[in-house]
FILUMFI-593027 format. One record per residue (C-alpha): residue in one letter; x, y negated, z negated. Coordinates in nm, 4 decimals, decimal comma, padded with zeros to 6 digits. Last residue first. Example, Ala and Ser with C-alpha at 12.3 -4.5 7.8 and 13.67 -1.06 7.14 Angstrom:
2
{code S x 01,3670 y 00,1060 z -00,7140}
{code A x 01,2300 y 00,4500 z -00,7800}
This chain:
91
{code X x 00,4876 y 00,4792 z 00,8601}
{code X x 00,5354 y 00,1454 z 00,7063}
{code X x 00,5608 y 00,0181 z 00,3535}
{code X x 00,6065 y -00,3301 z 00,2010}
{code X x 00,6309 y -00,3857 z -00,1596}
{code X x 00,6778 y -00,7446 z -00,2218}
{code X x 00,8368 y -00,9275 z -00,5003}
{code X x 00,9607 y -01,2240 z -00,6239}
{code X x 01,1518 y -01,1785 z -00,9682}
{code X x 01,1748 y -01,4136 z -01,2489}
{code X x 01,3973 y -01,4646 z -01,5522}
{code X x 01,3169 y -01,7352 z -01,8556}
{code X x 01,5185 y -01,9772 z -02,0438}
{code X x 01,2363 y -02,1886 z -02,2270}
{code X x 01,3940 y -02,5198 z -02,3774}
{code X x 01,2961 y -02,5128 z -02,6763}
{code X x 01,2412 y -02,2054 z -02,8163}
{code X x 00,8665 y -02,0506 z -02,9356}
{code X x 00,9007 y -01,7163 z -02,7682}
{code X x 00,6463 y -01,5430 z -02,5229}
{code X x 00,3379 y -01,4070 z -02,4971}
{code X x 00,1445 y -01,5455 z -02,1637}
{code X x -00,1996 y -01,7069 z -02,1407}
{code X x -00,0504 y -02,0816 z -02,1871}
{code X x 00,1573 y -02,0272 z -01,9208}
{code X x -00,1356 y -02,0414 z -01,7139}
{code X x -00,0041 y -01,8625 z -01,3840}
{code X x -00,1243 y -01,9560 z -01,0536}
{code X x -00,0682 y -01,6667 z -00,7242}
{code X x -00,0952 y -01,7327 z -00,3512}
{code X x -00,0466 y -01,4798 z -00,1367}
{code X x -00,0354 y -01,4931 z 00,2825}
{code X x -00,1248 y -01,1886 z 00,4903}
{code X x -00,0190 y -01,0597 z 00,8685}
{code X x 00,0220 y -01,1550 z 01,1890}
{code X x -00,3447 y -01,2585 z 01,2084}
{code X x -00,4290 y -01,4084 z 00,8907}
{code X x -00,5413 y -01,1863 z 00,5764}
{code X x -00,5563 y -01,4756 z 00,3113}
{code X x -00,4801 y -01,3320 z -00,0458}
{code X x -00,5856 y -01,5561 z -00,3299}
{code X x -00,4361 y -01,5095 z -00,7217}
{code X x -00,5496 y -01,5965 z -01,0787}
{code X x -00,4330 y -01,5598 z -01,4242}
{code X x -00,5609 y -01,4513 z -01,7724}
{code X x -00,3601 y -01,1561 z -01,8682}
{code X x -00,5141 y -00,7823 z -01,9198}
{code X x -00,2408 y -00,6530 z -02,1546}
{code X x -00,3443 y -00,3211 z -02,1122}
{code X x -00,1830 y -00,2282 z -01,8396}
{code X x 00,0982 y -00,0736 z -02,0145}
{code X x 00,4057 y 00,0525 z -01,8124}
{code X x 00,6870 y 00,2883 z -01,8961}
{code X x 00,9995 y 00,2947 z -01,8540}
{code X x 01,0797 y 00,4531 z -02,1527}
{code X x 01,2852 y 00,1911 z -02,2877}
{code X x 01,3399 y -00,0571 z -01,9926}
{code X x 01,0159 y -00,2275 z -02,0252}
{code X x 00,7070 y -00,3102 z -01,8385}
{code X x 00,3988 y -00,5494 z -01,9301}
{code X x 00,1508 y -00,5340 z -01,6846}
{code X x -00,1264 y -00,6914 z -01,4287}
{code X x -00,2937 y -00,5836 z -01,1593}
{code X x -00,4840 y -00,7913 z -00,8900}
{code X x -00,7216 y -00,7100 z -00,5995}
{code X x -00,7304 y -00,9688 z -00,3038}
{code X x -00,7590 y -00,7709 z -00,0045}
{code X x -00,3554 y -00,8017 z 00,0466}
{code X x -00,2490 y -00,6424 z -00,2698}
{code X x -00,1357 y -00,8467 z -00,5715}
{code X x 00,0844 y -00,8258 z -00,8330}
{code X x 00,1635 y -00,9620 z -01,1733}
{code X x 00,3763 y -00,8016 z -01,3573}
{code X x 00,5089 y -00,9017 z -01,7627}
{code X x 00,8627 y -00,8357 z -01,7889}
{code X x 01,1770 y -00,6244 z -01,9958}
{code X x 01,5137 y -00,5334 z -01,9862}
{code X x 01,6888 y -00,8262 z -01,8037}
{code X x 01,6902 y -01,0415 z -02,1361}
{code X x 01,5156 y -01,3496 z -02,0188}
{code X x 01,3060 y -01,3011 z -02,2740}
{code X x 00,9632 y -01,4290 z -02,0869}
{code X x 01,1054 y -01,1808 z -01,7990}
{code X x 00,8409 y -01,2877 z -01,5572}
{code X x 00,7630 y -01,0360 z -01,2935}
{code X x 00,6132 y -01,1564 z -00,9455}
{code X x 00,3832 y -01,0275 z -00,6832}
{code X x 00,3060 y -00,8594 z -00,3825}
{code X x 00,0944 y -00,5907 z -00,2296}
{code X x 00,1267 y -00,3483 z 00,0552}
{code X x 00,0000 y 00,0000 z 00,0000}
């Protein structure tokens, strides 16, 4: 399936991130992932919101994040990681 997204490593410590992805119709999923275990828990359930536009050569994603809605330390300034991503398969 082709969807998109971003992690945000709140931590910034390379080991763990909240998902946020997106497949081309529109449908959204959301996680927190670590590095122990590897496992992922969609439980979270994080207030955000994302568009998909299917265009003709292909699909275009647009995603907001409420900071607000995220768990994350009280520092100042806020030193965080982020990864673009897109998972693109073909026959």
């Amino acid at each position: 399936m082709d969807f998109g997204g971003l992690i945000l490593d709140t931590r910034n410590d390379g080991h763990s991130g909240v998902e946020l992805f997106v497949n081309a119709a529109g449908v959204q999923y959301d996680a927190v992932t670590n590095d122990q275990g590897g496992n992922e828990d969609a439980s979270p359930d994080f207030f955000w919101e994302a568009a998909a536009h299917i265009k003709d050569h292909g699909w275009t994603l647009e995603i907001r994040v409420p900071f607000s809605s995220m768990r994350y330390r009280s520092t100042d300034p806020q030193d965080w990681g982020i990864l673009l991503f897109r998972n693109h398969p073909r026959d």
